[in-house]
N, C-alpha and C positions, 0 to 999 in steps of 0.2 A: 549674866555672870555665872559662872558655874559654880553647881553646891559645892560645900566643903566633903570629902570623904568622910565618913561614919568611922569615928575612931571602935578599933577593934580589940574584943576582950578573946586574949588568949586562952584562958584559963576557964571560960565559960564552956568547952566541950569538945572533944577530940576535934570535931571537924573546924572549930573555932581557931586551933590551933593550927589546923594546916592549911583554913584560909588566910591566915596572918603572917604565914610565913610564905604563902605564895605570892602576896600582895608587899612580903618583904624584897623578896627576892626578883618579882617583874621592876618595881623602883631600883632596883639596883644596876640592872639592866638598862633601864632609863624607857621602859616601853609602858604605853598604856594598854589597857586591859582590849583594846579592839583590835590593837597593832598585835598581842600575845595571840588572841582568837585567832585570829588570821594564819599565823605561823603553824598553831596548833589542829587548826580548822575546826575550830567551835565557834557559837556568838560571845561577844561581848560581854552578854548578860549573863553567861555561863561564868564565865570569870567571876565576874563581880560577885555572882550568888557564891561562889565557891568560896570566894574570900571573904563574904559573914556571915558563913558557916550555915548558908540557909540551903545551901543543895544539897541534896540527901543521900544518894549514890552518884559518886565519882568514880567512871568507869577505869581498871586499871591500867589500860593502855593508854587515857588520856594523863594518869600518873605519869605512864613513861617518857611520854610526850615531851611534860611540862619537865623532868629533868634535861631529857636531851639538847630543849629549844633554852631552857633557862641556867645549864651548865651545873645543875645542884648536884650531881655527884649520887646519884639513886636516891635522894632526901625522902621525895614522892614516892615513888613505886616501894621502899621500905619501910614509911608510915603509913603506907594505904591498907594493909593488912588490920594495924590497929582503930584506922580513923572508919573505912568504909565494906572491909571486907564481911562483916558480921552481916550486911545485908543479901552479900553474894552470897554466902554461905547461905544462908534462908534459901534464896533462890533455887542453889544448889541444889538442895534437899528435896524439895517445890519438884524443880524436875527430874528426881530419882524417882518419887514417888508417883510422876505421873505414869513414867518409864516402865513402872511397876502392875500396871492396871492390865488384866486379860486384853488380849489381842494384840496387844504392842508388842510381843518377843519377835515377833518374826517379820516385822517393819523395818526398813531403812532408816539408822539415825539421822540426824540433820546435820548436816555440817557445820561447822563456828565459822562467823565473818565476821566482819569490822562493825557490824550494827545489829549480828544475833542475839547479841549476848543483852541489849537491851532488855527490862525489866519492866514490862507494860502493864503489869497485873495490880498494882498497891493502886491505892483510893486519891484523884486528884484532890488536891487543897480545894476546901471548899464543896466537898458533896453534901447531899444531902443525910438525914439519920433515914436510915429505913421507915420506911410505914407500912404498919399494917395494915394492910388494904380493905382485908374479909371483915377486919372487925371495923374498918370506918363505916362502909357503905351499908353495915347492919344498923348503925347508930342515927342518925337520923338524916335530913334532907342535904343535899351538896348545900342548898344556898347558906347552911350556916357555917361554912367553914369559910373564911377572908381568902379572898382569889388569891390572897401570897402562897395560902398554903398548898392549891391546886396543884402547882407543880412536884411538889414533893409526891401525890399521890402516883406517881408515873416515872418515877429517879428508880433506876435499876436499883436491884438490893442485893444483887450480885455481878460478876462480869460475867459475859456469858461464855458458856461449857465452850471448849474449844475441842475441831473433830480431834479424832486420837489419833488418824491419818488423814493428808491431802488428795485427795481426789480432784478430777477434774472438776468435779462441779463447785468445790471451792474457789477456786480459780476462775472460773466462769463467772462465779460470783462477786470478784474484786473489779474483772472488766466491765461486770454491768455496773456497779457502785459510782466504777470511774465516769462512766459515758453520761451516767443520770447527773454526778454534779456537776459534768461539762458542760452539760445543757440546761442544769439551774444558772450555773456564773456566769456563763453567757447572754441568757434571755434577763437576766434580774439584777446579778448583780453578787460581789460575795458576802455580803451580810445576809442575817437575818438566818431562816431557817438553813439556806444554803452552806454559812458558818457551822452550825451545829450541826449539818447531816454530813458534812465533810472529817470533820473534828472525830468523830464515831465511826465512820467508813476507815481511816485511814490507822483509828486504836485498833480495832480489829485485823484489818488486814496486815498489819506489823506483828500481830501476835502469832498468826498464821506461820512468819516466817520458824517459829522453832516448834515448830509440831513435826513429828518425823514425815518424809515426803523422797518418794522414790528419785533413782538419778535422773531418769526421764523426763519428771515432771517439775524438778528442778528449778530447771532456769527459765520455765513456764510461770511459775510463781513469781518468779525474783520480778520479771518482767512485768507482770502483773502490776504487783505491790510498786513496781517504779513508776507504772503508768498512773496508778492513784494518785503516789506521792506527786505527780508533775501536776496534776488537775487541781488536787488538794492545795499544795503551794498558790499555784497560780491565784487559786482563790480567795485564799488566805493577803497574800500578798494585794490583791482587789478591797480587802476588807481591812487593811493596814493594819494585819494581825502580822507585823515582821517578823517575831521571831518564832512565829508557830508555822510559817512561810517555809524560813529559812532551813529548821526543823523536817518538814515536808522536803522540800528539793533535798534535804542532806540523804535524809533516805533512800531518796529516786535515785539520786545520784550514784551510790553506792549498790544498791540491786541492780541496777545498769551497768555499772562496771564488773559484779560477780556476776554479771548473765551475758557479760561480753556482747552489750548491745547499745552499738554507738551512736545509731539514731535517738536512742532516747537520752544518751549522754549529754546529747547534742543538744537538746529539747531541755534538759537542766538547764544547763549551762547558759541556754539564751532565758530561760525566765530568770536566773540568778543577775544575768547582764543587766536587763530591761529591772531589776528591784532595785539592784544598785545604784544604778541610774538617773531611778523615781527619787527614792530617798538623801541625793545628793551627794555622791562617790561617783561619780561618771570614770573616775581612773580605776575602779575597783569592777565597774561594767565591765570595759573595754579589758579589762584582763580576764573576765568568766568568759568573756565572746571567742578572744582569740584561745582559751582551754579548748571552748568548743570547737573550732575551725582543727585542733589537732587532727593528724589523720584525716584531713578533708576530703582525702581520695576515698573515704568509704561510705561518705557523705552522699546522697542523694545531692541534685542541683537542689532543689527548694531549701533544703536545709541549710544549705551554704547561704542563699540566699537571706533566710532568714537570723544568720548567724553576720553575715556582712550586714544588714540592716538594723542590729544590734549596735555595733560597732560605731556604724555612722549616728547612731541617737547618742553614742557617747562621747564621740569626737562634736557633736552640735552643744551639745550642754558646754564642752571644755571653747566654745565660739571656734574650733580649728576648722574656718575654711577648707583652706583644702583637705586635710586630715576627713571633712565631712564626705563634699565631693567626692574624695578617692573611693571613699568605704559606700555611697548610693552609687556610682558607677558599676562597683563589684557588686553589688547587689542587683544591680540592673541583670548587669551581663550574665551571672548565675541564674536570676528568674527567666532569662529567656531561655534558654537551656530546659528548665523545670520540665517533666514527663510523670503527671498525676499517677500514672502506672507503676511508676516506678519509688513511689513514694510510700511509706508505713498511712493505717486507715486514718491515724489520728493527726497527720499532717494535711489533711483536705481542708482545713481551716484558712491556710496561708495560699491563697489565691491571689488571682491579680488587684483584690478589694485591698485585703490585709496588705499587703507587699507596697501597695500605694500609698493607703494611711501610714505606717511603721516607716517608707524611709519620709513622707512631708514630715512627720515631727522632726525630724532630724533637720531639713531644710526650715520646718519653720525657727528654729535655734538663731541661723541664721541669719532668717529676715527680720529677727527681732532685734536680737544683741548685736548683729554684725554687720548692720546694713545694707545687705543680700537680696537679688531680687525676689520680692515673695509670692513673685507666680508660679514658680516652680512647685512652691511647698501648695498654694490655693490648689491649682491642676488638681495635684495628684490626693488630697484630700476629697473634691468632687468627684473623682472615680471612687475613690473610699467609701463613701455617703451614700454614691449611687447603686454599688456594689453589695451593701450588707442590708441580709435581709432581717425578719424579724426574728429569725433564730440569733444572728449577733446585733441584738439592738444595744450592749454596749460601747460594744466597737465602733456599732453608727454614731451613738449619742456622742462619743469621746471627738471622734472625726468634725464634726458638726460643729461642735463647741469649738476646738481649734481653729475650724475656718472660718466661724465669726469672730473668732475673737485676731486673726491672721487680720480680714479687712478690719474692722476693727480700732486697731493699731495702725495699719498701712494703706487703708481703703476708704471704703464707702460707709460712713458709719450705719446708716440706714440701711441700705443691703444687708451689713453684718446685723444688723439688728433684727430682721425679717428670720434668717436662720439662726440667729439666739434663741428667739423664741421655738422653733423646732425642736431647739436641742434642748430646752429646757423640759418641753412636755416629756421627753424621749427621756429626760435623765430623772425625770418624776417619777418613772415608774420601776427606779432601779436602787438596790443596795448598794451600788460603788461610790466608796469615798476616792477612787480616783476621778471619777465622773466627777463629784460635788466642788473638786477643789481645781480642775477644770474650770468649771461655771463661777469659782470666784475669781478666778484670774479674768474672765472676760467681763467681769462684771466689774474688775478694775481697769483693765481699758475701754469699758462704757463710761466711765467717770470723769475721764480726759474731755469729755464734748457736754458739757453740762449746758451750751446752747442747743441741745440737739433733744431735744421732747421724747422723742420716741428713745435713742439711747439712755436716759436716765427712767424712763418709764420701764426699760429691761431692766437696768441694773435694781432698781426696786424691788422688782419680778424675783431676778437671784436671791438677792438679799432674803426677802421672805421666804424662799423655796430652802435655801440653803440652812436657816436659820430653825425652819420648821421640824 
């Protein structure tokens, strides 16, 4: 049953006031606050925050937005001045006076985009107070201080200095940031430290963007910063961090389209598809997939690929039969095409492993819900399985888990049982709460066969793993 809305005091504070009236004004339209998001291209939760007055800076283009999409007549864009401009202002000043520092006269300003103007510098909810460090460790031994407080001793107490110009080696440095948490999410999983080295790679490298940075080196940055935001996303979106996900890919998405680079568009666009997806919007998928397929002619084959194997995961969620077929056909016929040559570094992931497992989930949809045959989807999971090494032991655990949980359902309960157990050790070792919630679904069709010893001897196995 859904909560009641949190009735709203106008009068408690500028922004109070023009959450009230935006939350007047979407009811009036008849839209909820995901359907506004949508129009607007923000989240949800951005709405909501903005309408109890808990968001702090309302940028002003998404004022203008919210009049154009909700007919107010500039209501927004000429209270924004009094409700949230005072913190622009700040900022403003913030960067005159960095502008002002020896060696910046004769730099290249930066130019303003759709996501420059963000404001990365104020202190998240929730930091710690500074600690003095010099005078802890004079005072007496660690062990008297309660491990809560250890953490505080290592919480920055500033953000750190940003260069006063971009160089290449700054840029050098978001690619390496990208590649390392590529290869934590990957091997582990995106909780855990992965979460927080992503979370801190991805503040910084957004900050980057408004430091001045010659014309050259540009769209080298932007690119950059898009390829964090996709790895970061991804990861986040692994760790069912959705709107810090969402947040991530908005970025990518946006440095990709001001660096006029369509593979990594592309490369949004299909994790946006595949979160949509997860989280139960498959019509919200299949419309980030087909974004992406825009322009397909400038598309490598793999990416088509991987963009039609999108598609087909969301037409399998929606049970459309053929709607599936059609979309792993096109994904067929594009992967054979594919020319690893011919592809950006960070697309070597999508192999004939990946390309296997991504369209069986799509087919397994159907062996489930549609009574479809489910050899198709088993097949092309055992190439999956066989195919990833232990650099993607996610992607194996995930593959694994589906294809027992595939017989399972449609098979051998004992066969599937034998590779449960696989997928279980493989998902032990990992931060994915996709992985975990995998492992409970096969653990509910281990329950179906409560004659079956070895099946309820797994599902106990999840139970406890999952639980732990």
């Amino acid at each position: 049953m859904p909560q009641p809305e949190k009735k709203l005091d106008p009068g408690a504070s500028p922004q109070a006031w023009f959450g009230s009236q935006l939350r007047k004004r979407r009811k009036e339209r008849k839209l909820t606050a995901r359907e506004l998001g949508k129009l607007v291209q923000v989240s949800d939760d951005m709405i909501l925050n903005i309408e109890l007055g808990k968001y702090p800076s309302c940028q002003l283009q998404l004022a203008k937005q919210l009049d154009e999409t909700l007919g107010t007549d500039g209501l927004f864009e000429d209270a924004w001045p009094m409700v949230f401009g005072s913190a622009d202002a700040d900022k403003k000043r913030s960067d005159a006076d960095n502008a002002s520092r020896p060696g910046v006269e004769a730099s290249v300003p930066p130019r303003t985009g759709r996501i420059l103007g963000r404001d990365t510098s104020a202190s998240r909810p929730g930091s710690r107070t500074p600690v003095d460090r010099r005078s802890f460790l004079a005072a007496s031994s660690l062990a008297a201080v309660a491990p809560i407080d250890l953490a505080s001793l290592v919480a920055p107490t500033a953000p750190p200095e940003l260069p006063k110009q971009i160089h290449e080696k700054d840029i050098a440095q978001v690619l390496h940031a990208a590649d390392g948490i590529h290869h934590l999410d990957n091997e582990h999983g995106g909780g855990g430290i992965t979460s927080v080295v992503a979370s801190r790679s991805l503040e910084w490298s957004v900050s980057l963007l408004s430091v001045p940075c010659s014309e050259p080196l540009r769209p080298q940055l932007l690119r950059a910063v898009a390829r964090l935001g996709i790895v970061v996303g991804a990861s986040k979106f692994d760790a069912y961090e959705h709107d810090d996900a969402r947040v991530a890919f908005k970025i990518a998405s946006e440095c990709a389209e001001e660096a006029g680079d369509w593979h990594q568009r592309a490369k949004t666009f299909s994790f946006l598809a595949r979160q949509e997806i997860w989280i139960g919007d498959p019509d919200a998928g299949l419309t980030y997939a087909e974004k992406g397929l825009v322009r397909s002619d400038r598309l490598t084959a793999t990416e088509r690929a991987m963009l039609h194997s999108a598609r087909a995961r969301a037409f399998g969620k929606m049970h459309d039969v053929q709607g599936t077929l059609a979309a792993v056909g096109a994904a067929d016929d594009a992967f054979a095409q594919s020319d690893p040559t011919q592809d950006p570094p960070w697309m070597a992931y999508y192999d004939a492993a990946q390309h296997a497992g991504d369209t069986a989930h799509a087919l397994f949809d159907l062996a489930i819900h549609a009574d479809q045959d489910p050899g198709q989807a088993g097949r092309r999971f055992e190439i999956a399985v066989a195919g990833h090494g232990d650099e993607f032991a996610r992607s194996r655990a995930i593959s694994r888990t589906k294809l027992a949980s595939l017989l399972m359902a449609k098979g051998d309960p004992r066969q599937a049982t034998v590779i449960g157990h696989k997928a279980l050790d493989d998902v032990g070792r990992l931060t994915s709460r996709r992985a975990a919630d995998d492992l409970k679904e096969l653990g509910r069709f281990a329950g179906r066969h409560r004659k079956v010893e070895e099946a309820m001897y797994l599902r106990q196995r999840i139970a406890a793993s999952v639980e732990a």
